[in-house]
VMD Tcl script that draws the C-alpha trace (Angstrom):
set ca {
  {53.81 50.72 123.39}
  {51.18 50.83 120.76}
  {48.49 50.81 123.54}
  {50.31 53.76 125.68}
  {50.53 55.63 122.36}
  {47.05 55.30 121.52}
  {46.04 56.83 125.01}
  {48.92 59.32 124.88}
  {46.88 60.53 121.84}
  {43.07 60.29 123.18}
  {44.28 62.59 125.79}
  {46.10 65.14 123.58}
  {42.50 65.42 121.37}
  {40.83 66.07 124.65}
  {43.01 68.63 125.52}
  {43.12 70.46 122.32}
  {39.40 70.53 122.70}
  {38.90 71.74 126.47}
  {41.42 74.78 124.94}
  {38.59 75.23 122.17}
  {35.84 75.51 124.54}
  {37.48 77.77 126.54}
  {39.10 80.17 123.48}
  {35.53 79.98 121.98}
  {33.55 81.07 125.29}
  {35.65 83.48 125.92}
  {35.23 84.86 122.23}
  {31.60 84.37 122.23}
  {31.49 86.74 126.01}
  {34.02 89.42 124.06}
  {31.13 89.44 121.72}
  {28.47 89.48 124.61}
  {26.75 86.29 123.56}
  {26.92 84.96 127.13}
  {24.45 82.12 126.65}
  {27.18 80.45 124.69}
  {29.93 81.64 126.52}
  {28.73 80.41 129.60}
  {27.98 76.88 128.12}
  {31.42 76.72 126.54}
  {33.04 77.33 129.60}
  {31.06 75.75 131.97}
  {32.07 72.95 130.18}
  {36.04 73.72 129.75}
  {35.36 74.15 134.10}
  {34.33 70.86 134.95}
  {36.97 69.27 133.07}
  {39.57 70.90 135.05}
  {40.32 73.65 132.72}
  {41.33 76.56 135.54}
  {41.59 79.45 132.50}
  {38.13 78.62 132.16}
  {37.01 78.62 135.98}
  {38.60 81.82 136.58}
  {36.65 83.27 133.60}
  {33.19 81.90 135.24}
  {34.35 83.65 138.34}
  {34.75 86.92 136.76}
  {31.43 86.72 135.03}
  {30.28 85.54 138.63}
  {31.48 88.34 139.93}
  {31.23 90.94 137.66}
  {27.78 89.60 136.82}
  {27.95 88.90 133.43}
  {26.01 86.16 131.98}
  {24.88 85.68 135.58}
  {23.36 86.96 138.07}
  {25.72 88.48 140.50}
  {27.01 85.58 142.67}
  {30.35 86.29 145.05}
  {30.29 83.04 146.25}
  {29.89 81.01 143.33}
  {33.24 83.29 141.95}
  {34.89 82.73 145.46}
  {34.49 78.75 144.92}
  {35.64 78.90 141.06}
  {38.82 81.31 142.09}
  {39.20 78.60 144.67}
  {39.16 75.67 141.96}
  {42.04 77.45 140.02}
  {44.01 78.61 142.52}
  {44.18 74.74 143.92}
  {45.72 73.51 140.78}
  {48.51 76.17 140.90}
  {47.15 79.15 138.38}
  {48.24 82.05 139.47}
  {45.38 84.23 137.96}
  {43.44 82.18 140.25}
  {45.17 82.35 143.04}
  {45.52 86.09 142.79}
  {41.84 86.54 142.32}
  {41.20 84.38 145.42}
  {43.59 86.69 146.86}
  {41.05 89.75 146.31}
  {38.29 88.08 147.69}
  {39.47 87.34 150.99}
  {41.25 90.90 150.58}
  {38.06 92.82 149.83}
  {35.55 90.88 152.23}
  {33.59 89.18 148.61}
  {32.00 86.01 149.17}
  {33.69 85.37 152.50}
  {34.98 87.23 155.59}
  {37.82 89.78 155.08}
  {40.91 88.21 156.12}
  {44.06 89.95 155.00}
  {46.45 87.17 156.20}
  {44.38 84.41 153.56}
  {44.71 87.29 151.15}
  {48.52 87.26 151.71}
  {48.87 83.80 151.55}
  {47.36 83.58 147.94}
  {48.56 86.76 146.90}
  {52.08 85.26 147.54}
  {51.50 82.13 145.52}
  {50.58 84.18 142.52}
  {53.85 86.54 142.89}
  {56.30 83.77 143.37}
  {54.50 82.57 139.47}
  {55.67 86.39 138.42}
  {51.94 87.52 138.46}
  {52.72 91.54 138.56}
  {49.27 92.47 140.13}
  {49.73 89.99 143.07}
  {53.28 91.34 143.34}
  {52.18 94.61 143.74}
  {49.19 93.48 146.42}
  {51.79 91.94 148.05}
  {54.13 95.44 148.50}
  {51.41 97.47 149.73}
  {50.25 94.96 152.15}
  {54.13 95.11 153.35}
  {53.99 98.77 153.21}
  {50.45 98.83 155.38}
  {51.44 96.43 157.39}
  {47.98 94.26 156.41}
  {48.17 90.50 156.99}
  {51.73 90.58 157.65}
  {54.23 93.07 159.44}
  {54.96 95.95 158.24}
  {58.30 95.69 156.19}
  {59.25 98.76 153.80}
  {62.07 96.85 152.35}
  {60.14 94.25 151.29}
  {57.62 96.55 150.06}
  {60.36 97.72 147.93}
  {61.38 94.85 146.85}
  {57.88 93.53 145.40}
  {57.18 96.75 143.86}
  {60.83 96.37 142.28}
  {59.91 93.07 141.11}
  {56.56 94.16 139.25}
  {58.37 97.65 138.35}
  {60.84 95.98 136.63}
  {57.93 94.04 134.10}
  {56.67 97.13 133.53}
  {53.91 97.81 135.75}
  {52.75 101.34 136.07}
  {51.41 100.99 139.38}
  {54.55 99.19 140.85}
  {56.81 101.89 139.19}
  {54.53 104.52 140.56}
  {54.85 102.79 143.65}
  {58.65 102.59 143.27}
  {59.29 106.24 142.86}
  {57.05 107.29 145.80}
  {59.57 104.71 147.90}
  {62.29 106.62 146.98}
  {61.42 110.16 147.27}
  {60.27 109.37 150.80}
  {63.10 107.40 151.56}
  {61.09 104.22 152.93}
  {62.72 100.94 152.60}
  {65.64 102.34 150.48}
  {67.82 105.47 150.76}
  {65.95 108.52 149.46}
  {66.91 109.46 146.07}
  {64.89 112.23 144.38}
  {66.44 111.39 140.96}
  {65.46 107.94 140.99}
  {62.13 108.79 142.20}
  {61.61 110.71 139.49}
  {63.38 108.27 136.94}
  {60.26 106.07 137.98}
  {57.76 108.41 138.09}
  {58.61 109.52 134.97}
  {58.09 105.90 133.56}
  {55.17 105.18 135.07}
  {53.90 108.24 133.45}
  {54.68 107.08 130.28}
  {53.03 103.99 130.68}
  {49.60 104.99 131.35}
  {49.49 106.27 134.47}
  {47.92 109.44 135.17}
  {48.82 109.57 139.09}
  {52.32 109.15 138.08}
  {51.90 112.50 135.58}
  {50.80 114.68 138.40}
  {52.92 113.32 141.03}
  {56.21 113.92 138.48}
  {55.21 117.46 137.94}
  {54.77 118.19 141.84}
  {58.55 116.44 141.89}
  {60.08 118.55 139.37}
  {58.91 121.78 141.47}
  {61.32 120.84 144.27}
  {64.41 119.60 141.71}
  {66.98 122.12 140.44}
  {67.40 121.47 136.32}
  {70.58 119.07 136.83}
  {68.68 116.91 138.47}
  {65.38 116.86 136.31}
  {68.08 116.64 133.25}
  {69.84 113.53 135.10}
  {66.31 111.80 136.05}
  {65.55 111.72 132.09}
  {68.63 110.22 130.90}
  {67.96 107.74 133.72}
  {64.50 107.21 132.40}
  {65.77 107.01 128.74}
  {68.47 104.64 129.64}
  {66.34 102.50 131.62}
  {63.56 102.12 129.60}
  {66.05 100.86 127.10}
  {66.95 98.85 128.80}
  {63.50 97.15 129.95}
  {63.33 98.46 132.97}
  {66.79 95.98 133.93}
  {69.74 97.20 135.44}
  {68.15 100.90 136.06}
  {69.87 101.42 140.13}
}
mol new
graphics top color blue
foreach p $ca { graphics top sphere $p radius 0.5 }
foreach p [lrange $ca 0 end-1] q [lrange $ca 1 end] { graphics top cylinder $p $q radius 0.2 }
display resetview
């Protein structure tokens, strides 16, 4: 028991400092000191550390403390996304979905995409409903669609509520509902989006007041409520 302990506890330190290295590169490439970033990571990456790998393959990438390298991100993304993180598997996800590092292929983009949205990754989710919507990798289902942007809508992604409002005012994949649609227009607006602020102002042209007045008490309820329970 002793013994077990003993290991139990060497493996604990070795943790604790693999999360180090990678909270310290990561500080040290928010300051732009990317020689010591990149050693500090590189470091947290070979010991497994897939917070760390995914942050090499955004500098690989993005080219920052490298020279631009898709591949090299494409095999880091690919590191993560084996051990089950979701910000790895979505980044994978936009590789194979954007042609970077390796041929397009929408239906590998999909299939990683999905991974990272069953984890409750919001950007994956959202991936996921416009390939749905598109038809792109997989048939073209507007209920799903829905339901994906729902899912991301509902943790408060602008996009997905954007998304979520267009559904409704065109009546794809759902019942058309022009109060709704503005309900999460209107929230999406609120949260950042600028698309969202034009598109609700091109919706409230073709509302009579009642509605516009029941679409904010929507939007008030519902964001009070988290964005739960708002249909």
């Amino acid at each position: 028991m002793k013994k077990l302990f003993c290991v139990f506890f060497v493996l604990l330190q070795v943790s604790f400092v693999l999360a180090d290295d990678f909270e310290d590169g990561v500080n040290a490439a928010k300051k732009e000191d990317y020689k010591k970033a990149v050693s500090l990571l590189i470091q947290a990456g070979k010991q497994g550390n897939s917070m760390a790998q995914v942050f090499l393959g955004l500098m690989y990438k993005n080219g920052k403390g490298f020279k631009q390298n898709q591949k090299e991100a494409l095999k880091l993304f690919r590191l993560a996304a084996k051990q089950g993180d979701a910000d790895g598997q979505y980044n994978l996800g936009r590789m194979y979905d954007n042609g970077q590092g390796i041929k397009q292929d929408y239906k590998e983009a999909f299939k990683w995409y999905e991974l990272a949205a069953d984890q409750g990754l919001t950007d994956a989710q959202l991936r996921i409903g416009l390939m749905y919507q598109l038809g792109q990798g997989i048939k073209q289902d507007y209920q799903l669609s829905e339901k994906f942007y729902r899912n991301a809508a509902k943790q408060g992604d602008p996009d997905a509520q954007l998304m979520l409002g267009l559904a409704y005012w065109s009546g794809r994949g759902l019942q058309q509902d022009k109060i709704r649609a503005y309900m999460w227009v209107n929230i999406a607006a609120a949260n950042g989006s600028h698309e969202a602020l034009s598109q609700r102002d091109d919706y409230e042209k073709n509302m009579n007041v009642k509605q516009v007045e029941q679409a904010q008490l929507l939007t008030k309820n519902c964001t009070a409520n988290n964005y739960k329970n708002c249909d």
